[in-house]
C-alpha positions in Angstrom: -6.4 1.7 0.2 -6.6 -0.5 4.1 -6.7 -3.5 1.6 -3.3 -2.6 -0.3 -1.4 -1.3 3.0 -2.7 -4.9 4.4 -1.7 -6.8 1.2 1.8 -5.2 1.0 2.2 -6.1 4.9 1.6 -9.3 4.5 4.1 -9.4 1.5 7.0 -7.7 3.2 6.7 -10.1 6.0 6.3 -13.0 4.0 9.6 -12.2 2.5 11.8 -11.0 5.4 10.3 -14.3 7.2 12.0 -16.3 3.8 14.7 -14.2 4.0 15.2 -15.3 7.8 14.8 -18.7 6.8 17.1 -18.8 3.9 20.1 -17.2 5.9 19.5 -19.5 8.7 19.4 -22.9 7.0 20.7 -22.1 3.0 18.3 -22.7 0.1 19.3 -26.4 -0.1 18.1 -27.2 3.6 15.3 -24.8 3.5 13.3 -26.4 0.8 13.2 -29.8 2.2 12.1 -28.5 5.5 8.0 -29.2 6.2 7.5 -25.9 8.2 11.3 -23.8 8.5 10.0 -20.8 10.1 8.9 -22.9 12.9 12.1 -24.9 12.7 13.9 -21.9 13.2 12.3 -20.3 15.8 13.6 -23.1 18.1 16.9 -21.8 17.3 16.2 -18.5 19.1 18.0 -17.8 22.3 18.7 -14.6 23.7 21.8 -14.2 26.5 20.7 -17.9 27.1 18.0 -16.4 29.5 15.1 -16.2 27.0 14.6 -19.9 25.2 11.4 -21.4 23.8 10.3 -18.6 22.0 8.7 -20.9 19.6 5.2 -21.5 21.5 4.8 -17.3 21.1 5.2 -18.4 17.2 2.7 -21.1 17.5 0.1 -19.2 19.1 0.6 -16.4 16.6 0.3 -19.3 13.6 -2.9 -20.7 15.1 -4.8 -17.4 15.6 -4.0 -16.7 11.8 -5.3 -20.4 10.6 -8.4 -19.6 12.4 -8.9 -16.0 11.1 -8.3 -17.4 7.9 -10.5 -20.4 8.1 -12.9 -18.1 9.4 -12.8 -16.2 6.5 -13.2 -18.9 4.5 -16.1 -20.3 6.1 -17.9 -16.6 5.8 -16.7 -16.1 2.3 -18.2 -19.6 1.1 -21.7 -18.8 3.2 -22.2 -15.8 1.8 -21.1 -16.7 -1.7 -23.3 -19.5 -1.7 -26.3 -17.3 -0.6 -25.8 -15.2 -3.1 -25.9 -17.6 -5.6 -28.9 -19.2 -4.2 -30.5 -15.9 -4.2 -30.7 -16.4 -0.4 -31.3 -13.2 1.7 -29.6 -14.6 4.8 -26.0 -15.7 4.5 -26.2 -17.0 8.4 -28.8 -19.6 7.4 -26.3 -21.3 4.9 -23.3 -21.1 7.3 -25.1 -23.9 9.1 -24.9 -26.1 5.7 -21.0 -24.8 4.8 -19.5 -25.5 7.8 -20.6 -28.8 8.3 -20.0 -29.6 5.0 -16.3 -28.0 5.0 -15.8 -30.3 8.4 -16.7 -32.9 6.5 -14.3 -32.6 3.5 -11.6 -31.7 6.0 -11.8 -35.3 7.9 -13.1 -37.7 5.2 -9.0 -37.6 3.8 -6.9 -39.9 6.3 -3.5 -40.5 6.0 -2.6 -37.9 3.7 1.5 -38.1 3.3 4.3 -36.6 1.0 4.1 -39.3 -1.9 0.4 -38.5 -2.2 0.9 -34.9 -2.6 3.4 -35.0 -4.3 1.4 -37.2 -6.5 -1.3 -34.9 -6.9 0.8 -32.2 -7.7 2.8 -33.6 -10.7 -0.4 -35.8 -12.2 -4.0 -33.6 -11.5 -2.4 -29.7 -10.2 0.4 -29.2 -12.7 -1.3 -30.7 -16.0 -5.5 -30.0 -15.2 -6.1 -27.2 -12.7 -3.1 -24.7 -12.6 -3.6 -24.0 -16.0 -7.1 -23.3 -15.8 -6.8 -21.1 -13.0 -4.0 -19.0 -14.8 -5.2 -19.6 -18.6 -8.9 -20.3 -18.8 -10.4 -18.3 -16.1 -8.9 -15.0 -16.7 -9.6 -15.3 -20.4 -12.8 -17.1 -19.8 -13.1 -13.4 -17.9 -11.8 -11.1 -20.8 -14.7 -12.7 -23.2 -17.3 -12.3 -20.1 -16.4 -8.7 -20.0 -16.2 -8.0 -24.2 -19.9 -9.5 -24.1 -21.2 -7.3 -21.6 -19.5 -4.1 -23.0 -21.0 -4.9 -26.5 -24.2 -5.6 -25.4 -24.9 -3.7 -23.1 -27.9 -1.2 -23.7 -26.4 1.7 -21.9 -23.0 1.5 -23.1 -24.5 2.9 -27.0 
């Protein structure tokens, strides 16, 4: 129940942060912005005393890259580890996260064009639809099999 209070959160301040966003800039504006929360946070000035609220933002944003990466990394380890049938998950952190740091600095240069490039040729056509047609069905028939055969379910 932790999990669906933390979920819904994360959802409600996801969307008054959009909402903040939107009435600040407009829709038009908004969606061309790289990063408009953090644009907008340099807007903030209260009684022209308090300015520069935006390194407060900054530090918050950082500390949730790194719990997330974090969960990444152990997510990955201990997936792996189970799929290896390895008992400890700490002995193939030191293989993940090398190899993650690896991946995230072998792509240089990365700009707009290129994204955007891989988003309307390999994301849209190839891997989108697979995530949202062919694994959750790919699941269903998993599930049928194991229900039909399964010895204890007769």
């Amino acid at each position: 129940m932790k999990a669906v209070w933390g979920v819904a959160t994360a959802a409600v301040l996801a969307f008054l942060a959009t909402l903040a966003v939107i009435l600040t800039f407009g829709p038009e504006l908004a969606s061309r912005m790289w990063y408009p929360f953090f644009s907008m946070t340099r807007f903030i000035s209260i009684m022209e005393f308090i300015q520069n609220v935006d390194s407060i933002f900054v530090i918050v944003w950082f500390t949730s890259m790194f719990i997330k990466l974090s969960v990444y990394v152990f997510v990955a380890s201990y997936g792996t580890a189970q799929w290896l049938s390895i008992t400890n998950w700490r002995k193939v952190l030191w293989v993940v996260a090398p190899v993650g740091f690896i991946t995230a600095i072998a792509i240089k240069n990365v700009q707009v064009d290129v994204s955007e490039y891989y988003m309307k040729m390999f994301w849209i056509p190839f891997v989108l639809p697979i995530n949202m047609i062919g694994i959750p069905v790919l699941l269903l028939i998993i599930g049928v099999l194991r229900n039909r055969f399964n010895p204890l379910r007769r």
